[in-house]
C-alpha positions in Angstrom: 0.0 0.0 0.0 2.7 2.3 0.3 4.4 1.9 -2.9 0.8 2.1 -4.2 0.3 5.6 -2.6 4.1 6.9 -3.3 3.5 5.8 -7.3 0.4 8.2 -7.1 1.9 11.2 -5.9 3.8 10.9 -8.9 0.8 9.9 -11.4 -1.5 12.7 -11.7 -4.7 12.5 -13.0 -5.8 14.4 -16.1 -8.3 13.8 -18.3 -8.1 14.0 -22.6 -11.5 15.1 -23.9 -12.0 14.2 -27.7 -14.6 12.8 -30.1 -13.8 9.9 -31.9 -11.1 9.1 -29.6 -13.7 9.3 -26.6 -13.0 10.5 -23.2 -11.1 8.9 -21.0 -9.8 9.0 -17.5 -5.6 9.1 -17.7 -2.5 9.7 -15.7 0.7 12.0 -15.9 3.8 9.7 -16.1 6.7 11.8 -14.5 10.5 10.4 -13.3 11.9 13.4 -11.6 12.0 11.1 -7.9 13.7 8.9 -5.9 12.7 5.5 -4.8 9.9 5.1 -8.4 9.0 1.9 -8.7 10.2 -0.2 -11.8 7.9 0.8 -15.0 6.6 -2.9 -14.8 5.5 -2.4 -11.7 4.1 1.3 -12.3 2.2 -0.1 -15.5 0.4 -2.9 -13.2 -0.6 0.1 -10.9 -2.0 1.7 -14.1 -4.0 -0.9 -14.7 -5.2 -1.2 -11.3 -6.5 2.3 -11.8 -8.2 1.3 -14.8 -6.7 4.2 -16.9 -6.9 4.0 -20.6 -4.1 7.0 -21.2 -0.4 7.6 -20.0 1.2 10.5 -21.0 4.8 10.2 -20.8 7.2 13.2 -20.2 10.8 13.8 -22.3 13.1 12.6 -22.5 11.4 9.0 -23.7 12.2 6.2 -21.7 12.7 2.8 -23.8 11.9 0.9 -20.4 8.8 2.4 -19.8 7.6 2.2 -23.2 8.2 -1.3 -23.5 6.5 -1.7 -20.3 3.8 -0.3 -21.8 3.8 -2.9 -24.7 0.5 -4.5 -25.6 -1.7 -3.3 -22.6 -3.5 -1.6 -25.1 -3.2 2.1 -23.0 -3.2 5.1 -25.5 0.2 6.4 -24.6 1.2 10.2 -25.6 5.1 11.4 -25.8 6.9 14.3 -25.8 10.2 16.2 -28.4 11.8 17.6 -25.7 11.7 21.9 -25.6 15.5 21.6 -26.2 15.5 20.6 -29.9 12.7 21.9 -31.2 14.4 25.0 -33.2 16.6 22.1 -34.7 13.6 19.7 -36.2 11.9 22.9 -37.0 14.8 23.1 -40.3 15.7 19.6 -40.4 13.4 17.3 -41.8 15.5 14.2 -41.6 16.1 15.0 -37.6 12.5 14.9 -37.7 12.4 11.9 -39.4 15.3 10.1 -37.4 13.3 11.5 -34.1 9.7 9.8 -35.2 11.7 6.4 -35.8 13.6 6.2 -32.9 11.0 7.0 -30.4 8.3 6.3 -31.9 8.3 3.6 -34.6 10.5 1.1 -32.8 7.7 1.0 -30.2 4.4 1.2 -32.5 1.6 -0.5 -32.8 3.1 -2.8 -29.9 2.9 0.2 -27.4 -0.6 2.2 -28.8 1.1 5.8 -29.3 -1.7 7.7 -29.8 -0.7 11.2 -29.5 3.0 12.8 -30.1 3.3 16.1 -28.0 6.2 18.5 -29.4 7.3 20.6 -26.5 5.9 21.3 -23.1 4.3 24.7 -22.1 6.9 26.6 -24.3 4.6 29.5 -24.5 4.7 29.6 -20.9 8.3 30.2 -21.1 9.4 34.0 -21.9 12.9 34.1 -21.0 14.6 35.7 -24.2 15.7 32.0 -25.1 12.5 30.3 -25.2 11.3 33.5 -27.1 13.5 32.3 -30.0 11.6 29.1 -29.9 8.3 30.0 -29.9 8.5 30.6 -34.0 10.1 27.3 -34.1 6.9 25.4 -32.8 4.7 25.1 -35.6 7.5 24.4 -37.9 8.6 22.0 -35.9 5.3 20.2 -35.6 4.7 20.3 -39.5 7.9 18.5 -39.6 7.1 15.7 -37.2 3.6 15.8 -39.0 5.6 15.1 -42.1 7.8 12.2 -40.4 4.3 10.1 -39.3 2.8 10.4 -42.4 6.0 9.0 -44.2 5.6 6.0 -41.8 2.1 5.6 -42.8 1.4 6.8 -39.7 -2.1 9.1 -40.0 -3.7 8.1 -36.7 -1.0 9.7 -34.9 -2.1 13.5 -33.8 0.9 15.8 -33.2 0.1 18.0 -30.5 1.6 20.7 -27.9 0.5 21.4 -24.3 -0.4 25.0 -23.3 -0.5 26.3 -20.0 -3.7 28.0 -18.5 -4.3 28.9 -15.2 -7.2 31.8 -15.9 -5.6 34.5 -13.5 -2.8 36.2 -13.2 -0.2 34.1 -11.1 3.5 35.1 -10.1 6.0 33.0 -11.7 3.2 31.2 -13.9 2.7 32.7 -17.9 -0.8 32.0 -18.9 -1.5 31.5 -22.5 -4.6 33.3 -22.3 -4.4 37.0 -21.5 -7.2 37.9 -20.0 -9.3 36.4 -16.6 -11.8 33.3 -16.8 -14.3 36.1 -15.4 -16.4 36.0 -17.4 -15.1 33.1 -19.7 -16.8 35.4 -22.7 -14.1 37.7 -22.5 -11.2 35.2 -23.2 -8.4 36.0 -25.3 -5.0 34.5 -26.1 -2.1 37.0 -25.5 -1.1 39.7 -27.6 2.2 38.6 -28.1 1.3 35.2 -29.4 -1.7 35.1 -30.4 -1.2 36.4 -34.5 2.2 35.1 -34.6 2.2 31.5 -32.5 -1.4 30.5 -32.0 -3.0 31.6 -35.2 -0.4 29.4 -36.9 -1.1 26.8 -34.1 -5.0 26.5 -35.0 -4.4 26.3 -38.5 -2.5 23.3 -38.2 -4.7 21.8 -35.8 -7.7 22.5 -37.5 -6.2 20.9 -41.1 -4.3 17.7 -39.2 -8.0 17.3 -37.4 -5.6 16.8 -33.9 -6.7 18.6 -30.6 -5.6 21.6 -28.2 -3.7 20.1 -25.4 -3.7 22.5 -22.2 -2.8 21.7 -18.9 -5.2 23.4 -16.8 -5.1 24.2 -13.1 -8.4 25.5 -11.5 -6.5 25.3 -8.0 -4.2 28.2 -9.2 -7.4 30.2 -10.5 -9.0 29.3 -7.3 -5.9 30.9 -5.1 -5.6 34.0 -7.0 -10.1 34.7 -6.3 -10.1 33.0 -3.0 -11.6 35.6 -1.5 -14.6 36.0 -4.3 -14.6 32.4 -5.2 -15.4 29.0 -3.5 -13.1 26.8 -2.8 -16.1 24.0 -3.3 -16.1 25.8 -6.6 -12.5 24.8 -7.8 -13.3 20.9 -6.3 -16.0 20.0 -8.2 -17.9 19.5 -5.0 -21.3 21.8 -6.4 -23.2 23.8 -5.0 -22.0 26.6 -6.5 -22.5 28.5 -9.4 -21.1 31.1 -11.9 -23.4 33.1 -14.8 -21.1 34.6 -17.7 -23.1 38.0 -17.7 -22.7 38.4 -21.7 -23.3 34.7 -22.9 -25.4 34.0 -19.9 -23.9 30.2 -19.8 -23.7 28.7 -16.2 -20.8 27.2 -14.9 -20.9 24.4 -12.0 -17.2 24.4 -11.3 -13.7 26.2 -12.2 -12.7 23.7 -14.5 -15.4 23.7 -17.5 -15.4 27.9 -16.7 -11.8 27.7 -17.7 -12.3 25.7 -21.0 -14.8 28.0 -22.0 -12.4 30.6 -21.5 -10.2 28.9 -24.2 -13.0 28.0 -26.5 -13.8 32.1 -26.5 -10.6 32.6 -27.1 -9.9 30.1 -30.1 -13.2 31.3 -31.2 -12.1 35.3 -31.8 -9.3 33.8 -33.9 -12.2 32.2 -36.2 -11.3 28.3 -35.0 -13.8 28.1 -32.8 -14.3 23.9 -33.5 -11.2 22.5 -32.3 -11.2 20.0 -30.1 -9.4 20.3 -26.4 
């Protein structure tokens, strides 16, 4: 029981919320720890959990991936932030990258979704401010790699941060509050020259918009206005957008609505999240 509860602390749940791929209940597959049990042993807790998706962070681990191996749990991986600006011109890194980490594994381990980068919007250091051109490049390039596998079932991906309030240390990709979620808006400085480009290729590759949302940290920065029932799902609670008049039940779907507004004022207002 107590490996059991120290592999959780590590495993977070999330959930992935799409159409034909159905929704299902997943966790967050991190390493950075000490005393993690062996990925055969975290992949029979999986199971015990019943969850149908693992989403594994860079760089890839062969071990766990082979762990992995015909349990038939939609796994999602990750091109680390680090080399991004070099697949975005190199179409045979891209290639190479796809093989490696990908294709020596498939359909034996059910990769389902390839995630290039991690919150790099989130990032605004002058470095990462290089690399936020780089992104969509980068992802037409890997896009390029699957299909020359054969590989179309694949959906190339990137997770964005939102958190729906201002928070110290924590870059939101949205620029505005999640009150009301009506006003939502991407930032100013990526929303023409990242996202715009981001949606396109979304919306043409039929693939998703991956965010990692956080209604806790929305939930600190409102404390005083907002329920703390409110950010747990607990009920009892409710919020009325004042210019769509939708009502929201709990932090979480208020903050997806937020992004939905948002993707809508840039005329892509179908993709899925």
């Amino acid at each position: 029981m107590k490996l059991f509860t120290h592999f959780l602390f590590f495993l977070l749940v999330s959930v992935t919320s799409a159409a034909a791929f159905s929704a299902k209940i997943g966790v967050n597959y991190g390493t950075l720890g000490n005393n993690l049990p062996k990925p055969m042993k975290s992949v029979e807790l999986i199971k015990t959990l019943k969850a149908k998706q693992v989403k594994l962070y860079s760089p890839v681990d062969p071990e766990i991936l082979k762990a992995l191996n015909e349990t038939n749990i939609q796994v999602s991986i990750m091109v680390p932030n680090e080399i991004l600006s070099d697949i975005s011109v190199n179409q045979t890194m891209a290639n190479e990258w796809v093989r490696n980490n990908l294709v020596a594994y498939y359909p034996h381990t059910l990769i389902r979704y390839l995630l290039v980068g991690n919150e790099l919007l989130s990032r605004t250091d002058d470095a990462n401010k290089k690399v936020w051109h780089d992104l969509v490049p980068a992802m037409r390039k890997i896009q390029f790699a699957l299909k020359s596998f054969g590989l179309l079932e694949v959906k190339v991906g990137t997770p964005m941060l939102m958190v729906g309030m201002p928070v110290p240390m924590l870059m939101d990709v949205l620029e505005s509050s999640s009150f009301p979620p009506s006003n939502g808006t991407f930032r100013s400085d990526i929303a023409v020259p990242v996202i715009k480009p981001l949606l396109q290729f979304l919306n043409k590759t039929k693939s998703f918009f991956f965010v990692d949302c956080y209604p806790y940290f929305a939930w600190s920065q409102s404390y005083k206005t907002v329920s703390l029932d409110y950010a747990l799902f607990k009920g009892g609670v409710e919020y009325t957008d004042p210019v769509s008049g939708l009502t929201y039940t709990n932090m979480l779907d208020q903050l997806l609505d937020t992004l939905h507004f948002a993707m809508k004022k840039l005329e892509f207002p179908d993709i899925r999240i």
